[in-house]
N, CA, C and O atoms as a GROMACS GRO file, in nm:
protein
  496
    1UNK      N    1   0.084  -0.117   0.000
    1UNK     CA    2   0.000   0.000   0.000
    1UNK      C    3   0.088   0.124   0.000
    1UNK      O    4   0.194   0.115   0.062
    2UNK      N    5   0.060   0.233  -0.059
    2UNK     CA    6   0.101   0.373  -0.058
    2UNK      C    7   0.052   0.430   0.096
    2UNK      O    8  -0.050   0.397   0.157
    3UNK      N    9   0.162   0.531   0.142
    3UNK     CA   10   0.177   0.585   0.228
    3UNK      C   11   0.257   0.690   0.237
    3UNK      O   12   0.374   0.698   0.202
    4UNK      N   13   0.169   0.796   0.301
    4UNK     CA   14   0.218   0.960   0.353
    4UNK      C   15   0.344   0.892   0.441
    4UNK      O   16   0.298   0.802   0.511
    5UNK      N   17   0.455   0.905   0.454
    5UNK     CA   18   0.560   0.901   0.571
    5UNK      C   19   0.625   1.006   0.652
    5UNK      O   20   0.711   1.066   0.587
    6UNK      N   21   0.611   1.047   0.771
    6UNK     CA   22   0.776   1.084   0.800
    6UNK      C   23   0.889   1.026   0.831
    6UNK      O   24   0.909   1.036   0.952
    7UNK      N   25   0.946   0.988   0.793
    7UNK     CA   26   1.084   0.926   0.737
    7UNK      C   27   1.164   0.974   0.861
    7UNK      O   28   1.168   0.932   0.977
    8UNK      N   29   1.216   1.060   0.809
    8UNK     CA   30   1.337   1.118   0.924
    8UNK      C   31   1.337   1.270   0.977
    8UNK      O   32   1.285   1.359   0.908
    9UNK      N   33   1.383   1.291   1.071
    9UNK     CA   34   1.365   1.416   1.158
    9UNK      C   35   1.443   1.522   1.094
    9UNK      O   36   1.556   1.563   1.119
   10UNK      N   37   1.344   1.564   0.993
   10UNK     CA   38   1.377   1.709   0.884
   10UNK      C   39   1.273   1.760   0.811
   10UNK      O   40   1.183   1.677   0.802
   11UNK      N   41   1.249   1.867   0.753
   11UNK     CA   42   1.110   1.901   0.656
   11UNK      C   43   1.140   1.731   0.557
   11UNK      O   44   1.224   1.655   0.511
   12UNK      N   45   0.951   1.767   0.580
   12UNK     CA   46   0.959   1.648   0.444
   12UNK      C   47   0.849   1.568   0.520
   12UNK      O   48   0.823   1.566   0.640
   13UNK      N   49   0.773   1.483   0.385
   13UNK     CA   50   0.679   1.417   0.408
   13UNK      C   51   0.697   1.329   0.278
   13UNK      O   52   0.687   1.392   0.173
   14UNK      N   53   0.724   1.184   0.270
   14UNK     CA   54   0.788   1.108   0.182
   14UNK      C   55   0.648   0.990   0.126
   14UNK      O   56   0.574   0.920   0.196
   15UNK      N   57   0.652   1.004   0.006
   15UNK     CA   58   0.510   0.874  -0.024
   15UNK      C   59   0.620   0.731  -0.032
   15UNK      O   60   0.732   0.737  -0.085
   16UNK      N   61   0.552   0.587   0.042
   16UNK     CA   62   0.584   0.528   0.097
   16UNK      C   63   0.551   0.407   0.052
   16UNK      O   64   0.434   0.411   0.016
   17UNK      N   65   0.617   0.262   0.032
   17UNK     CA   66   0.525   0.166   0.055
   17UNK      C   67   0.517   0.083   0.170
   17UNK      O   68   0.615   0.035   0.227
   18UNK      N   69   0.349   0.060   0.215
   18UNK     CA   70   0.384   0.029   0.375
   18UNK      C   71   0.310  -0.135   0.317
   18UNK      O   72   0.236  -0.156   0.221
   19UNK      N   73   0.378  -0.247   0.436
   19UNK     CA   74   0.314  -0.375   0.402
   19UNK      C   75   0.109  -0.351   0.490
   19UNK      O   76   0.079  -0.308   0.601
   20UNK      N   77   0.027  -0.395   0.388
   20UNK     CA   78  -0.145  -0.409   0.482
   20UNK      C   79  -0.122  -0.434   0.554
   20UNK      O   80  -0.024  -0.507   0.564
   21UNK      N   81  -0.198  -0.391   0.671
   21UNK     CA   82  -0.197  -0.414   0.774
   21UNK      C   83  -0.292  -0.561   0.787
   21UNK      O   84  -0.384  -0.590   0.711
   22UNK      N   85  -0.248  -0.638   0.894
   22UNK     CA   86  -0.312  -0.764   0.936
   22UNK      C   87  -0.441  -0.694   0.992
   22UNK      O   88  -0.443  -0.574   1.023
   23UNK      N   89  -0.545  -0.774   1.002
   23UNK     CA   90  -0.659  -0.781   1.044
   23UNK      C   91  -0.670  -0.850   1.185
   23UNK      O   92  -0.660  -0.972   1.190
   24UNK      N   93  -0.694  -0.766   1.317
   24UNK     CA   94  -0.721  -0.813   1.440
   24UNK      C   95  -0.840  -0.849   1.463
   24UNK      O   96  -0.917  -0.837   1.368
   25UNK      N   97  -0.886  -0.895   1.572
   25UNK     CA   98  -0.988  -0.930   1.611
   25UNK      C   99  -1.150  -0.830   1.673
   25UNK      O  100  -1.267  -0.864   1.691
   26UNK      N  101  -1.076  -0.702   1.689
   26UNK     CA  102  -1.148  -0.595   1.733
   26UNK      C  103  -1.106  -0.505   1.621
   26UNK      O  104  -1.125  -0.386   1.649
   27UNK      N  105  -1.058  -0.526   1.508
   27UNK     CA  106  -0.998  -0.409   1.415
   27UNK      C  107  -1.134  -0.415   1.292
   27UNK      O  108  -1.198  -0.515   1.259
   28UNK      N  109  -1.149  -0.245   1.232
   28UNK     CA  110  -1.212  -0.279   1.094
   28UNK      C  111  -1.124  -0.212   1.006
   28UNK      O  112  -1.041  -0.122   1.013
   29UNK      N  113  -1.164  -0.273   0.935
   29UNK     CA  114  -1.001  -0.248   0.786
   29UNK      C  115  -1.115  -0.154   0.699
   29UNK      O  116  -1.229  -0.193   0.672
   30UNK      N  117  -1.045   0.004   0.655
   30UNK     CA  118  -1.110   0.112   0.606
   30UNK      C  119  -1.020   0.097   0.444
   30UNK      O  120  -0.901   0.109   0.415
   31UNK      N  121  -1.110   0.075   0.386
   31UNK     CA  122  -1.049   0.139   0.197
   31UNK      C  123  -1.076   0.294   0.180
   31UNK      O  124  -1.183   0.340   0.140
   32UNK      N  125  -0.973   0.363   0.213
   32UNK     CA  126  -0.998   0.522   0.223
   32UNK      C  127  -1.015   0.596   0.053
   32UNK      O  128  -0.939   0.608  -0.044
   33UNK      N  129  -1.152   0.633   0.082
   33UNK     CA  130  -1.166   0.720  -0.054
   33UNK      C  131  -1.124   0.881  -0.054
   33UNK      O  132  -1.094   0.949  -0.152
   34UNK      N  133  -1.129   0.920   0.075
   34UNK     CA  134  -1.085   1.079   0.077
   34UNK      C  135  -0.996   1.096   0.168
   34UNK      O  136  -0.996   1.022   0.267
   35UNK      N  137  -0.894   1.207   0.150
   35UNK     CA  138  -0.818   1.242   0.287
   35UNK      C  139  -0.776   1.367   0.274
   35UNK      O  140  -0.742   1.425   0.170
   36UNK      N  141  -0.779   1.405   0.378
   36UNK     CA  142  -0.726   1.575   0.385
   36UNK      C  143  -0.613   1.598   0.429
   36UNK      O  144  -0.590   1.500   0.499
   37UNK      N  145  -0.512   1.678   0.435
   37UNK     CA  146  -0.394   1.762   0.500
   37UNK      C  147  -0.447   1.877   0.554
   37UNK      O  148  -0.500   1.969   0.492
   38UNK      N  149  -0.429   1.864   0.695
   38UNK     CA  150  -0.491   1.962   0.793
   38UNK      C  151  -0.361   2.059   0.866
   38UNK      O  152  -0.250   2.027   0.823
   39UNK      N  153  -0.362   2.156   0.955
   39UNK     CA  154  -0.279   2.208   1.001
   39UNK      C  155  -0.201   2.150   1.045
   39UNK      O  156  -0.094   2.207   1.029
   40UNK      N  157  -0.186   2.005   1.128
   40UNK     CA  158  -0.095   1.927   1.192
   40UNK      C  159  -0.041   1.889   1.026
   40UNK      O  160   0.009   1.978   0.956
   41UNK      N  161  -0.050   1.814   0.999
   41UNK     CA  162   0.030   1.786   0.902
   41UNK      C  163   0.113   1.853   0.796
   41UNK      O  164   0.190   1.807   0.712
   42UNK      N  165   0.068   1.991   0.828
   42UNK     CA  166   0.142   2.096   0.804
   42UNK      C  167   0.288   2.125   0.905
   42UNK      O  168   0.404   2.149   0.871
   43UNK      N  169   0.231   2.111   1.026
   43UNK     CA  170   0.343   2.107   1.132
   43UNK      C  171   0.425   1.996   1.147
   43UNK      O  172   0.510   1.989   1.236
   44UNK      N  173   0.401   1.894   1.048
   44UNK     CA  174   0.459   1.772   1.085
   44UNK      C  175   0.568   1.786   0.955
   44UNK      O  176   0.688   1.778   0.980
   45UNK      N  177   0.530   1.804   0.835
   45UNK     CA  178   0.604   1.884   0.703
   45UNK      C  179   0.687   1.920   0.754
   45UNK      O  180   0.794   1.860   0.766
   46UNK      N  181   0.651   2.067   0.814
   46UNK     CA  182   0.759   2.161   0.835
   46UNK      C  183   0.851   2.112   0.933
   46UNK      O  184   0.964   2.156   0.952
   47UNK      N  185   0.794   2.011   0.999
   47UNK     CA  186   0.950   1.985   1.141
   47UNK      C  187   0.940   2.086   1.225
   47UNK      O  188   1.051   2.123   1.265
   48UNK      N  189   0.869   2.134   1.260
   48UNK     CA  190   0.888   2.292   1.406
   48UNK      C  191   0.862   2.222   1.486
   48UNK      O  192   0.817   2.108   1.479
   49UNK      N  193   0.898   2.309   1.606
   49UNK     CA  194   0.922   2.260   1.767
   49UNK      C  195   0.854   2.179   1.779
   49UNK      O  196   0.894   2.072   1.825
   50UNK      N  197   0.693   2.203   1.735
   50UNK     CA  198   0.563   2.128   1.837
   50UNK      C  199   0.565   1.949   1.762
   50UNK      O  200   0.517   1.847   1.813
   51UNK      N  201   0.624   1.959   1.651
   51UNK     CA  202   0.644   1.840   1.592
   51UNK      C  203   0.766   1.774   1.672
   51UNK      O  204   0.737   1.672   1.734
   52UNK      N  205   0.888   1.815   1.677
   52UNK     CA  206   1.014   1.725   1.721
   52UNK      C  207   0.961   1.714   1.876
   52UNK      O  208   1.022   1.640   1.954
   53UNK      N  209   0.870   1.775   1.911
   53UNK     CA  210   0.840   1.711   2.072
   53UNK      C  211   0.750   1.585   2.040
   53UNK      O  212   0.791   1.476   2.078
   54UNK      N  213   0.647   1.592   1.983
   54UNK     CA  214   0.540   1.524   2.015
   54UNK      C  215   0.551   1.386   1.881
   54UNK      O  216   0.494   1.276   1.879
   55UNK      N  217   0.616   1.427   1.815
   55UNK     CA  218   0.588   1.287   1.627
   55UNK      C  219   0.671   1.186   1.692
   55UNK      O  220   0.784   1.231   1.715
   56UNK      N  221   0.658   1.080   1.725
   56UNK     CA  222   0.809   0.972   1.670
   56UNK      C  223   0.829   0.941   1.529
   56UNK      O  224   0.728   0.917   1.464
   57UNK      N  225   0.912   0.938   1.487
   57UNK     CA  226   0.961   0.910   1.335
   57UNK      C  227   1.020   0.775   1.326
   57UNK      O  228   1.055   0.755   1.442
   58UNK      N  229   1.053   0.665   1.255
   58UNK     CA  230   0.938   0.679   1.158
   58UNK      C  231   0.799   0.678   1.174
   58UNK      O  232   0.748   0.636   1.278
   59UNK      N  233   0.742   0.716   1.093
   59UNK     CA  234   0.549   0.678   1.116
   59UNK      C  235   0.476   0.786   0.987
   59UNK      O  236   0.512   0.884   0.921
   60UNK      N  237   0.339   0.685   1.003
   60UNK     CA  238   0.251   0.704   0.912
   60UNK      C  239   0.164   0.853   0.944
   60UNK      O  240   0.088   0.862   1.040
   61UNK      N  241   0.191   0.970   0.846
   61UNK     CA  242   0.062   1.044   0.881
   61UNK      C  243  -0.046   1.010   0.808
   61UNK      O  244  -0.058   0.921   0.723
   62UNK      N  245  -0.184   1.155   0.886
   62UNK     CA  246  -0.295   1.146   0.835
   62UNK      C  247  -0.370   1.127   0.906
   62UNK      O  248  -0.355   1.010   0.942
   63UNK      N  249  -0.478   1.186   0.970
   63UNK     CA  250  -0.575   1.151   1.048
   63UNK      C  251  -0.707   1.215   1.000
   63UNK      O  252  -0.801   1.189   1.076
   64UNK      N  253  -0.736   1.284   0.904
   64UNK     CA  254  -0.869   1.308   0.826
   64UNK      C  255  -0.929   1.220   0.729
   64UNK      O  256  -0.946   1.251   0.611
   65UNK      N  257  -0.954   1.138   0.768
   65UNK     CA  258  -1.011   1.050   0.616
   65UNK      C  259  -1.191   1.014   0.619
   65UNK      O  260  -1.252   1.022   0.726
   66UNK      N  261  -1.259   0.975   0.495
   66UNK     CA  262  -1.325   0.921   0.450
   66UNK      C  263  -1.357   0.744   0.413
   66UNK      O  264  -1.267   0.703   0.341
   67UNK      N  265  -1.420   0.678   0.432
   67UNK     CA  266  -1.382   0.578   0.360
   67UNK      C  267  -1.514   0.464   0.366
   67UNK      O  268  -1.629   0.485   0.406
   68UNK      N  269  -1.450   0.322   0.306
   68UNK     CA  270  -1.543   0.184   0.301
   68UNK      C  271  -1.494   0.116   0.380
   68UNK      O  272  -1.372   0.118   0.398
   69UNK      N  273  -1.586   0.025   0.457
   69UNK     CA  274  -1.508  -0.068   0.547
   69UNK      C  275  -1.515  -0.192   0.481
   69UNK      O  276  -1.624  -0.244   0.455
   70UNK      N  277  -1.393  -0.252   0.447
   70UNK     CA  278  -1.376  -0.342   0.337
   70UNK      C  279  -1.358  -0.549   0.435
   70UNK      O  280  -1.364  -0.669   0.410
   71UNK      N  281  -1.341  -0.468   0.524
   71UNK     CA  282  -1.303  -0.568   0.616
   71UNK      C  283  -1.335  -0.580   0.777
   71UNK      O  284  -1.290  -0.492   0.851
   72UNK      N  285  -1.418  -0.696   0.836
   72UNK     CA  286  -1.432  -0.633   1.020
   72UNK      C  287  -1.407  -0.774   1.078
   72UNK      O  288  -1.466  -0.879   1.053
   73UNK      N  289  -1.296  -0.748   1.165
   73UNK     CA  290  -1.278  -0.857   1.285
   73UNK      C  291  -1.368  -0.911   1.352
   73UNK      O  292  -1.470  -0.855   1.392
   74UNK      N  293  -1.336  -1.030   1.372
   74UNK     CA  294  -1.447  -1.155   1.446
   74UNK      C  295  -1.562  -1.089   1.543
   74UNK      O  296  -1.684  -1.102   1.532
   75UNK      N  297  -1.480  -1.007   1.650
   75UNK     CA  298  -1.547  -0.959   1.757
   75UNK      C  299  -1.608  -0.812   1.760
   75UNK      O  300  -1.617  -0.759   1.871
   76UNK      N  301  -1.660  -0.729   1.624
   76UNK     CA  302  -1.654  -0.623   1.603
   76UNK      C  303  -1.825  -0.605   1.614
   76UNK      O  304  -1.849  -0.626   1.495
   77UNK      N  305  -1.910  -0.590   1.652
   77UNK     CA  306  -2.046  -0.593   1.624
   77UNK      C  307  -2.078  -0.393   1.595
   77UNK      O  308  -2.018  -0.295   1.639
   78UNK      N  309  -2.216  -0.411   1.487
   78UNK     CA  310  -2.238  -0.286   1.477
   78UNK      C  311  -2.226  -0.200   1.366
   78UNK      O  312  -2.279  -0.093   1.334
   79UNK      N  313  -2.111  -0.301   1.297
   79UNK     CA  314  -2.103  -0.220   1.162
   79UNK      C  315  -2.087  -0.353   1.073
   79UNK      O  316  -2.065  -0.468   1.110
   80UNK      N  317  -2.105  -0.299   0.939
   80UNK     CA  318  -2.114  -0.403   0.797
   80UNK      C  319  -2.038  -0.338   0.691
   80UNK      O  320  -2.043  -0.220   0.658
   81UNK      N  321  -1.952  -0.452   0.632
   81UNK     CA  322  -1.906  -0.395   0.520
   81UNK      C  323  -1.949  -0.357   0.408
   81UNK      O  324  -2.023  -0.448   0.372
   82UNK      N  325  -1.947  -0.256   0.312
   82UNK     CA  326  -1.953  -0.161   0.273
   82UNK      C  327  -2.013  -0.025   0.288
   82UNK      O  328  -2.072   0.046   0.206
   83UNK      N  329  -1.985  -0.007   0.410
   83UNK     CA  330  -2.038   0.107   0.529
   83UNK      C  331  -1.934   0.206   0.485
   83UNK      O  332  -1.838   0.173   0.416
   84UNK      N  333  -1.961   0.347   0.532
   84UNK     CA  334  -1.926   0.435   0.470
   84UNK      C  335  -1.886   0.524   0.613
   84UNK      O  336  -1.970   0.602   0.659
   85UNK      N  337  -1.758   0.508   0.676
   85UNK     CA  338  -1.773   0.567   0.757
   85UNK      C  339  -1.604   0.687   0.778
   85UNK      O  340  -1.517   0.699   0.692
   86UNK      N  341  -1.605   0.748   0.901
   86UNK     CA  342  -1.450   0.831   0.912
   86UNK      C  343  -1.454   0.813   1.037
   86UNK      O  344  -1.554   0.774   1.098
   87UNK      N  345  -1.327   0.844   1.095
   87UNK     CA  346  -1.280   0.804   1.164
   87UNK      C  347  -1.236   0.931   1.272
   87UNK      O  348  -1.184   1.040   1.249
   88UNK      N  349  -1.291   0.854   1.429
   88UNK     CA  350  -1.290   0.948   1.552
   88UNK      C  351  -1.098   0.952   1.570
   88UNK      O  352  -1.040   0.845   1.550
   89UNK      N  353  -1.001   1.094   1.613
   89UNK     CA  354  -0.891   1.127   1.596
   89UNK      C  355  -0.840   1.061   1.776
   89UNK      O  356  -0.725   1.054   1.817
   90UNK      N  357  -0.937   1.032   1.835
   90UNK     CA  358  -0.887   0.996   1.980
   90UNK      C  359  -0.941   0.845   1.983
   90UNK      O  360  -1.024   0.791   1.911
   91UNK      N  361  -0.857   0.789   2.103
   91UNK     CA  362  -0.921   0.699   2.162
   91UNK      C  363  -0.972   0.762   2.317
   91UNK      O  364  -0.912   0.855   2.372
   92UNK      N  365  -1.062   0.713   2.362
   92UNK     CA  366  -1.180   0.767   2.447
   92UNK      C  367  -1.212   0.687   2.523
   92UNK      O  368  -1.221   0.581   2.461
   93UNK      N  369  -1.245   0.667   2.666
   93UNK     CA  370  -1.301   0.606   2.764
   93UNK      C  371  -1.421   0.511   2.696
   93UNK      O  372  -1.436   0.389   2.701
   94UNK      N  373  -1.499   0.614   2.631
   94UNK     CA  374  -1.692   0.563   2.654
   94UNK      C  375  -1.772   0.541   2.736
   94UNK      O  376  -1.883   0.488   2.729
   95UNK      N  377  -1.697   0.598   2.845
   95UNK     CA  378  -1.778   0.548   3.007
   95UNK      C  379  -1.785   0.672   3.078
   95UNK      O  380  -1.862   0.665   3.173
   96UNK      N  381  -1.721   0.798   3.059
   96UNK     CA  382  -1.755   0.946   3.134
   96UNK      C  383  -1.869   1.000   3.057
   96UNK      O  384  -1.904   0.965   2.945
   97UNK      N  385  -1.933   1.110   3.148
   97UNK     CA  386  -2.029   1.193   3.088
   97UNK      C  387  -1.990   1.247   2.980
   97UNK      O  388  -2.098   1.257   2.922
   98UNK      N  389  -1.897   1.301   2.895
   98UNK     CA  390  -1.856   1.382   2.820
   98UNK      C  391  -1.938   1.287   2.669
   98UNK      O  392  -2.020   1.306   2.580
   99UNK      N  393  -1.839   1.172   2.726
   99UNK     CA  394  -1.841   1.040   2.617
   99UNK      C  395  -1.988   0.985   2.606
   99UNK      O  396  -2.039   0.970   2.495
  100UNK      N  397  -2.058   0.954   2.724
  100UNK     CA  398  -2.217   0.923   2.739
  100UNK      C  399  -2.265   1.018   2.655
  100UNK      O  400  -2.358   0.991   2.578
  101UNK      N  401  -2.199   1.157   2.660
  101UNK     CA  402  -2.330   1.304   2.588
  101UNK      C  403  -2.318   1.296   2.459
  101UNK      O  404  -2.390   1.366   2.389
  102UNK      N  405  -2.248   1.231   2.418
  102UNK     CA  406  -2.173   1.279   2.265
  102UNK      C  407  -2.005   1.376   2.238
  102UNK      O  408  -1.949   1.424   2.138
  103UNK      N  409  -1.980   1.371   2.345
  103UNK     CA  410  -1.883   1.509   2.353
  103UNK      C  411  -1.743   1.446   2.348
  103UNK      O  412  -1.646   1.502   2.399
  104UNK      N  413  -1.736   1.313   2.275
  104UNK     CA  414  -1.581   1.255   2.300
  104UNK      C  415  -1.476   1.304   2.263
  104UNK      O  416  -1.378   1.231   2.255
  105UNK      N  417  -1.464   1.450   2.229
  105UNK     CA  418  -1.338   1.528   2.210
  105UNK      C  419  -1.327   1.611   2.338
  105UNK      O  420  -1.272   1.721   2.330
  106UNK      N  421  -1.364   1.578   2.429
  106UNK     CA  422  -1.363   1.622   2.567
  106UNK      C  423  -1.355   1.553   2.665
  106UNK      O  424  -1.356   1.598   2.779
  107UNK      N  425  -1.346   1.428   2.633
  107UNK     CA  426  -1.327   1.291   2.712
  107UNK      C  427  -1.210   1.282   2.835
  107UNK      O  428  -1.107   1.223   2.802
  108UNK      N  429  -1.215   1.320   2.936
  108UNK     CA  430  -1.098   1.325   3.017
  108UNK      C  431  -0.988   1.215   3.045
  108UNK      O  432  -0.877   1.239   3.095
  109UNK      N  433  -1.034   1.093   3.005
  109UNK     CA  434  -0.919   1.012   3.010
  109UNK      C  435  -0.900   0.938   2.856
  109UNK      O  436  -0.884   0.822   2.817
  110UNK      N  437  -0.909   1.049   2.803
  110UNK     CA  438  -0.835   1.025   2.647
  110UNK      C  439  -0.715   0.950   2.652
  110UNK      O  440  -0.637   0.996   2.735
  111UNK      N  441  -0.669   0.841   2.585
  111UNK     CA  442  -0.576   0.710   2.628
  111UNK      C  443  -0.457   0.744   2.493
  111UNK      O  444  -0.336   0.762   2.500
  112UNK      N  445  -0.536   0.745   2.388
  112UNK     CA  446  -0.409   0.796   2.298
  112UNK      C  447  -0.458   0.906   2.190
  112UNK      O  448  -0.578   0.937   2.191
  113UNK      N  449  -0.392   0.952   2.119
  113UNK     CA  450  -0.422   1.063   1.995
  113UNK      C  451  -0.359   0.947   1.844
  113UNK      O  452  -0.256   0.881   1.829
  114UNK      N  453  -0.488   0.970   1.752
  114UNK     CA  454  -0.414   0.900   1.645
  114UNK      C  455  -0.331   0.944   1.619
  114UNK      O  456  -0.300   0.866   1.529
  115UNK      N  457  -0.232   1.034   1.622
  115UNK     CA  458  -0.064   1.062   1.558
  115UNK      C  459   0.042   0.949   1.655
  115UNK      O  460   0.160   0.919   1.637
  116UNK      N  461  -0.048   0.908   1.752
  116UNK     CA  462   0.095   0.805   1.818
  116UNK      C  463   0.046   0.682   1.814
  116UNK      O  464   0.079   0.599   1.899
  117UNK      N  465  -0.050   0.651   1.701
  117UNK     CA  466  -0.159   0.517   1.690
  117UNK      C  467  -0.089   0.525   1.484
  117UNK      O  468  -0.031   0.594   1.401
  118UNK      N  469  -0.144   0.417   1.505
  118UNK     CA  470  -0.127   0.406   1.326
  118UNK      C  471  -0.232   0.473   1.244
  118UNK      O  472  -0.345   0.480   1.293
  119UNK      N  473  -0.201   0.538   1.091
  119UNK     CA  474  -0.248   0.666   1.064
  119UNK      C  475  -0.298   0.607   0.983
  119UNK      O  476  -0.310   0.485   0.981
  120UNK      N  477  -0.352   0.717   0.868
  120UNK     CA  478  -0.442   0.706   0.773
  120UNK      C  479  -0.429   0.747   0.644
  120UNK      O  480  -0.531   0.734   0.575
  121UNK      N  481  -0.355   0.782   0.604
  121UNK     CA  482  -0.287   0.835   0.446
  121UNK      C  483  -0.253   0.742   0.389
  121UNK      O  484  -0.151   0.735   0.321
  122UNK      N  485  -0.361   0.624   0.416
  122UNK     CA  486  -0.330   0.490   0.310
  122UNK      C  487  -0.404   0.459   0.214
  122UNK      O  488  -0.513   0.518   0.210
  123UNK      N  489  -0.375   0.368   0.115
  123UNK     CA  490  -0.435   0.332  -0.004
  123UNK      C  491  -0.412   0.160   0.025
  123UNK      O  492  -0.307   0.105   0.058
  124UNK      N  493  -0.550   0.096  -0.001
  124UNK     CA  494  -0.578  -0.036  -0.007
  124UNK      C  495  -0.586  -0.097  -0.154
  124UNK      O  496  -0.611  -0.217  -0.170
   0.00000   0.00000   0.00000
């Protein structure tokens, strides 16, 4: 598969080939039809401060996408393939009020941010 990279700790954002990812048991595999370059990935380009603190390199950007779910693990209930869905940028409790209201970008024990999770500037 093609892939957005950052490669190494300098401007630059490198297209890539990454091996598919395996299919887990709680995972759904997305065939991305759209993706955007947002301000972070602007900051991730350029290499400035807020990037060399927070990116590990190597790794996949991209966290705006569109897509089909082409594929869903054993234990996944709720969704069907060829569903049309995008993708939440956090992982999230689901168990605080924020998360109960709808408000999971406010989720207080937010566990990871997709930039330190595997990304989305892929092609299936």
């Amino acid at each position: 598969m093609k892939a957005l990279s950052k490669l190494k700790a300098e401007e630059g954002i490198w297209m890539t080939d990454v091996p598919k990812p395996e299919l887990g048991h709680n995972d759904i595999m997305i065939k991305i039809r759209k993706t955007a370059i947002c301000g972070t990935d602007v900051h991730i380009y350029n290499w400035d401060e807020w990037s060399q603190k927070t990116i590990p390199v190597p790794m996949v950007v991209g966290h705006e996408y569109v897509g089909e779910i082409v594929a869903i693990g054993q234990e996944v209930t709720g969704y069907k393939i060829g569903e049309r869905v995008s993708g939440e940028g956090h992982i999230t409790c689901g168990h605080c009020r924020n998360c109960r209201g709808g408000r999971t970008h406010l989720c207080r024990n937010t566990t990871a941010w997709v930039l330190t999770a595997p990304a989305h500037l892929l092609s299936i």
